[in-house]
C-alpha positions in Angstrom: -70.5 16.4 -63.2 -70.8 18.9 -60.5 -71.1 16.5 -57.7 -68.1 14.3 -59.3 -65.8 17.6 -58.9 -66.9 18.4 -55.7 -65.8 14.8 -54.1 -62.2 14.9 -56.2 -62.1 18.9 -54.4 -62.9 17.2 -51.3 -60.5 14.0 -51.3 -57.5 16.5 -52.2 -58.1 18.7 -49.1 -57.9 15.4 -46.7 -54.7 14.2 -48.5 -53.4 17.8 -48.1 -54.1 18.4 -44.4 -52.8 14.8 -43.8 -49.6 15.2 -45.2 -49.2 18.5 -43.1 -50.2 17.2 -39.8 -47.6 14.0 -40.4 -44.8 16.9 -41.4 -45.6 18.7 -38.3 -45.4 16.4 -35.7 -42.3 14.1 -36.2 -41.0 12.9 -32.6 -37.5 13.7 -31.8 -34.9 10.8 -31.5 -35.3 10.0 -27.9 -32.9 10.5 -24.8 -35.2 8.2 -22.4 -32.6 6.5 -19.8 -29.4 8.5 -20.3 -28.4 11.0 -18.2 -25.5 13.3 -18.4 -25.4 14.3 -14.6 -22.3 12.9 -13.0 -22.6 10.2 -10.4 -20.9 10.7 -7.4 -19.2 8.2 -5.3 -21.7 7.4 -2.6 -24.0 6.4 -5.3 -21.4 3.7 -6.9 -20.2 2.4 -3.6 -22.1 -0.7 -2.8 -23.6 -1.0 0.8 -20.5 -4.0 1.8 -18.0 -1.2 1.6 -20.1 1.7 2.9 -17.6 1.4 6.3 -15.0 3.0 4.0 -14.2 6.8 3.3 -13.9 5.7 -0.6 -12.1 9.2 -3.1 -11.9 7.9 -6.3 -12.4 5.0 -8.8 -9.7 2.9 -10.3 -10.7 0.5 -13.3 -8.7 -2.0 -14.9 -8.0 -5.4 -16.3 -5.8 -8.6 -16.6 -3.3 -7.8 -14.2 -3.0 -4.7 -12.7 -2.6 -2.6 -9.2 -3.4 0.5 -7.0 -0.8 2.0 -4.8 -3.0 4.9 -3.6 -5.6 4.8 -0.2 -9.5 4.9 0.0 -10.1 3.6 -3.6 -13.1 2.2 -5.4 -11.2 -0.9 -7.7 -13.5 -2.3 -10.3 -12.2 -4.8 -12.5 -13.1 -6.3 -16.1 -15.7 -8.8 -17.0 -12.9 -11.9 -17.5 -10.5 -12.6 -15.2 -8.1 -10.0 -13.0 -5.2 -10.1 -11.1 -5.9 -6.9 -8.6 -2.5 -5.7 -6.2 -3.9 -3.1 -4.2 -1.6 -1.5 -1.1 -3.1 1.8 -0.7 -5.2 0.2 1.4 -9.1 0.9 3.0 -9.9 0.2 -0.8 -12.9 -1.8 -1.8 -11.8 -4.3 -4.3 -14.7 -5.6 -6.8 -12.8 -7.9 -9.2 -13.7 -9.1 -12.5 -16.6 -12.3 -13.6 -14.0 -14.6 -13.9 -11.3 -16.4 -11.7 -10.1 -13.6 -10.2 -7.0 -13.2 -8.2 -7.0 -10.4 -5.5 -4.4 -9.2 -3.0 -4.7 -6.6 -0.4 -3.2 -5.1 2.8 -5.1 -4.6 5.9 -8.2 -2.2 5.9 -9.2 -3.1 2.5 -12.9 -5.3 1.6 -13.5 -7.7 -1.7 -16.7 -7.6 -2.5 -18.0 -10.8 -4.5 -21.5 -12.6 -4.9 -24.1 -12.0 -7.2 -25.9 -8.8 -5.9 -22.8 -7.0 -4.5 -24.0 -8.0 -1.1 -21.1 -10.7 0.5 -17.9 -8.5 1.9 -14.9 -10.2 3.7 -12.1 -8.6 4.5 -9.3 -9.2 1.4 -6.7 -11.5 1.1 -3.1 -10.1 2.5 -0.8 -12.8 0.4 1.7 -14.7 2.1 4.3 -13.2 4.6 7.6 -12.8 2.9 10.7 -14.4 5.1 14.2 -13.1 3.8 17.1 -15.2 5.1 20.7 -13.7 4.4 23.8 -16.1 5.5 27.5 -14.8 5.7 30.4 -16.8 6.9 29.8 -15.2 10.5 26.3 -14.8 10.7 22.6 -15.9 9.1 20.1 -13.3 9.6 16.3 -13.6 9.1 13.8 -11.2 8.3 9.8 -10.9 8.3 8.5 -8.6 6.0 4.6 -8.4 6.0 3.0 -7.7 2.9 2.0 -4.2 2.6 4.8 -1.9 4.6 7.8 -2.1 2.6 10.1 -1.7 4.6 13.3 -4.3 5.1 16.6 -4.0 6.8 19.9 -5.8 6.0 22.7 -6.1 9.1 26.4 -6.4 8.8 29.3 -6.1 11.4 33.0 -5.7 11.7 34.9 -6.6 14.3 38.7 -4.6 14.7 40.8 -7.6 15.7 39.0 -8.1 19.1 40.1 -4.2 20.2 36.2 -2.9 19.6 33.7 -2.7 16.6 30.6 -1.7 15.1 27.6 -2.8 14.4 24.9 -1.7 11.8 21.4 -2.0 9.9 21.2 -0.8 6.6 17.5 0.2 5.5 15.1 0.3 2.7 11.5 1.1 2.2 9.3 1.4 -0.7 6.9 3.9 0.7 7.9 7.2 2.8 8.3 6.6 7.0 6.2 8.2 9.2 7.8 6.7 12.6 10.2 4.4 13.7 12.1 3.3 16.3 15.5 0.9 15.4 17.5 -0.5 18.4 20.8 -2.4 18.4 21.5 -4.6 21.4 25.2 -5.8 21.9 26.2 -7.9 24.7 28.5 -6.6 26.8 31.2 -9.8 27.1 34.4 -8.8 28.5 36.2 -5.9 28.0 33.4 -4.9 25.7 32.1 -1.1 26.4 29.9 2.1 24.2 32.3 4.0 22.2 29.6 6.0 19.8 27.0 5.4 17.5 26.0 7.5 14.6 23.1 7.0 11.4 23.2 8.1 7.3 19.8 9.3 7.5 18.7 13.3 7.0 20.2 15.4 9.0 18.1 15.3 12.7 15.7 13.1 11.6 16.7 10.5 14.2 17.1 11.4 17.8 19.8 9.2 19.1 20.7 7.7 22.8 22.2 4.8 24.4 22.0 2.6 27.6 23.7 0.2 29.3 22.3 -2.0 31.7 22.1 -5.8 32.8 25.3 -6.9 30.4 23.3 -4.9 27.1 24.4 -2.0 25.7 21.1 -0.2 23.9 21.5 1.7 20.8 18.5 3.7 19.9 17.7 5.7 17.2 13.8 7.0 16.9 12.4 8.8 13.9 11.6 12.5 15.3 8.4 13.8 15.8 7.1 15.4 12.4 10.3 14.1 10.5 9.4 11.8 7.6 11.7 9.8 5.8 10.8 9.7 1.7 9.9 6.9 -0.4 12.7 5.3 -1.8 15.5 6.7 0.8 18.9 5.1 -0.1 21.3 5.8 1.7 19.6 4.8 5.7 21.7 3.6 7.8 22.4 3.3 11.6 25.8 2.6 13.6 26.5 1.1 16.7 30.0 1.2 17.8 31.9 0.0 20.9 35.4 -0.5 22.6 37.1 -3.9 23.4 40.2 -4.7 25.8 41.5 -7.7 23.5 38.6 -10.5 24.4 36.8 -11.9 21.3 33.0 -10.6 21.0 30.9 -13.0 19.6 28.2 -10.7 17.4 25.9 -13.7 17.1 24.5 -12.9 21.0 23.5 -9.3 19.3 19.9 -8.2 18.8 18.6 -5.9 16.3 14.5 -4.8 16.1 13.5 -2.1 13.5 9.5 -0.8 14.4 8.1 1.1 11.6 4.8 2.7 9.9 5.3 2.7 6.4 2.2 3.2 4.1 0.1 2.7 6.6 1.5 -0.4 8.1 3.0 -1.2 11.3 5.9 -3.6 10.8 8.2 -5.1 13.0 11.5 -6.4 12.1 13.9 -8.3 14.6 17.0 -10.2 13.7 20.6 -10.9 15.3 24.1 -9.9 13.8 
C-alpha cells in the first residue's frame, strides 16, 4: 500500500508542475511583418520615376485627377481614368484598362515589375475656332497651360479704331508677352493703347515700322497674374483719315507660362 501511495504522490507532482510550466509560458500574439515606422517617399518611388523630385502621394479611383506638381499617383486595382496637370508626376494607374492623361514632364509607369516608363500621354491639342460676321479666329490651346484668348474689334466708321484680346487662364501667369499687329493701310496711324489687367503688371510700348504698327504689352518682371483673373484685357487703338481698314490683315500672338507650360497663341482680327 505504501508503494501504491507513493506513485499516485508522484503522478500528481508531474501533472502539477506541467500545468504550471504551460501557464507560464504562453507566446504573445505575434507582430512578425508589420511595422509602424513610416515609409518615406524614396522608398515608394519605383526606380522608372527616380528622375523626378516626387513630394507627396495621391491615391484614387474610377475617375479622378491631380492639379498639383511632383506627385506620386497610384490608382485602384480596376480600371482608372487619371487627369494629372501638375505635372513632373509619376502616374501608376490601376490593373485594368486604364485611361491616363498628362502634361509634359510627367512618366506612366506600367508592366508587371514597375520597370517599363514612357513618357505620358498629353491628350489631343484643343483647336477653338470663333466666327463673327467680320472675322473667324482660330486658336491652339495645348493641353496643360490654360490659357486662351478671345479677339474682337471695332472700327469708328473708317475715322480710327481699336483692337483687342480678351484673356483667360485657369492657372496663375508667370510671364507673358501679347502683341497686336495692325497694318498700317492708308491714313491708318497709333493713337494709344491701354490693358484691364492689375495695375503695372504689364509694361506697355509700341512701334511702327515696315507698314505694322506693334502693340506690346509684357508681363513685368516678378508680377504674376492669379488663377482665374477675369477681367484681362489689352487695347490697341489707332487713328484713320476716312479710308476703310480691313482688320482681317491684323495679327495677334499671346506667349505665356501658365502652370508650367509655355504656350503660344497667334490668331488674326
Amino acid at each position: 500500500m505504501l508503494l501504491c501511495g507513493a506513485i499516485v504522490l508522484f503522478v500528481g507532482v508531474v501533472i502539477t508542475l506541467s500545468a504550471t510550466f504551460t501557464a507560464s509560458n504562453n507566446v504573445p500574439q505575434s507582430s512578425s511583418g508589420a511595422s509602424k515606422q513610416p515609409r518615406q517617399m524614396s522608398q515608394l518611388v519605383p526606380g522608372g520615376c527616380s528622375s523626378l523630385a516626387l513630394v507627396s502621394l495621391v491615391t484614387g479611383s474610377g475617375t479622378f485627377s491631380n492639379s498639383q506638381s511632383g506627385m506620386l499617383i497610384l490608382g485602384s486595382a480596376g480600371s482608372d481614368t487619371i487627369t494629372d496637370t501638375g505635372g513632373g508626376s509619376c502616374i501608376i494607374a490601376g490593373g485594368g484598362a486604364n485611361t491616363v492623361i498628362g502634361i509634359t514632364g510627367d512618366i506612366c509607369i506600367s508592366g508587371p515589375t514597375l520597370s517599363v516608363a514612357s513618357p505620358c500621354p498629353t491628350g489631343s491639342t484643343t483647336t477653338t475656332t470663333t466666327t463673327t460676321a467680320t472675322t473667324t479666329t482660330t486658336t491652339t490651346i495645348p493641353p496643360g497651360n490654360g490659357v486662351t484668348a478671345v479677339p474682337a474689334s471695332d472700327n469708328y466708321s473708317n475715322y480710327g479704331g481699336q483692337e483687342r484680346l480678351a484673356l483667360s487662364n485657369k492657372f496663375s501667369i508667370t510671364a507673358m508677352t501679347i502683341t497686336i499687329n495692325v497694318a498700317q493701310t492708308t491714313g491708318v496711324t497709333f493713337n494709344s493703347q491701354s490693358n484691364s489687367f492689375p495695375g503695372g503688371a504689364l509694361n506697355q510700348s509700341s512701334t511702327t515700322s515696315g507698314g505694322i504698327i506693334t502693340y506690346s504689352f509684357v508681363l513685368g518682371a516678378g508680377q504674376v497674374i492669379p488663377a482665374g483673373y477675369s477681367n484681362g484685357i489689352v487695347y490697341a487703338q489707332f487713328g484713320g483719315t476716312g479710308s476703310p481698314h480691313s482688320m482681317s490683315g491684323d495679327t495677334w500672338s499671346v506667349t505665356s507660362t501658365s502652370n508650367g507650360i509655355v504656350s503660344n497663341l497667334t490668331g488674326t482680327f
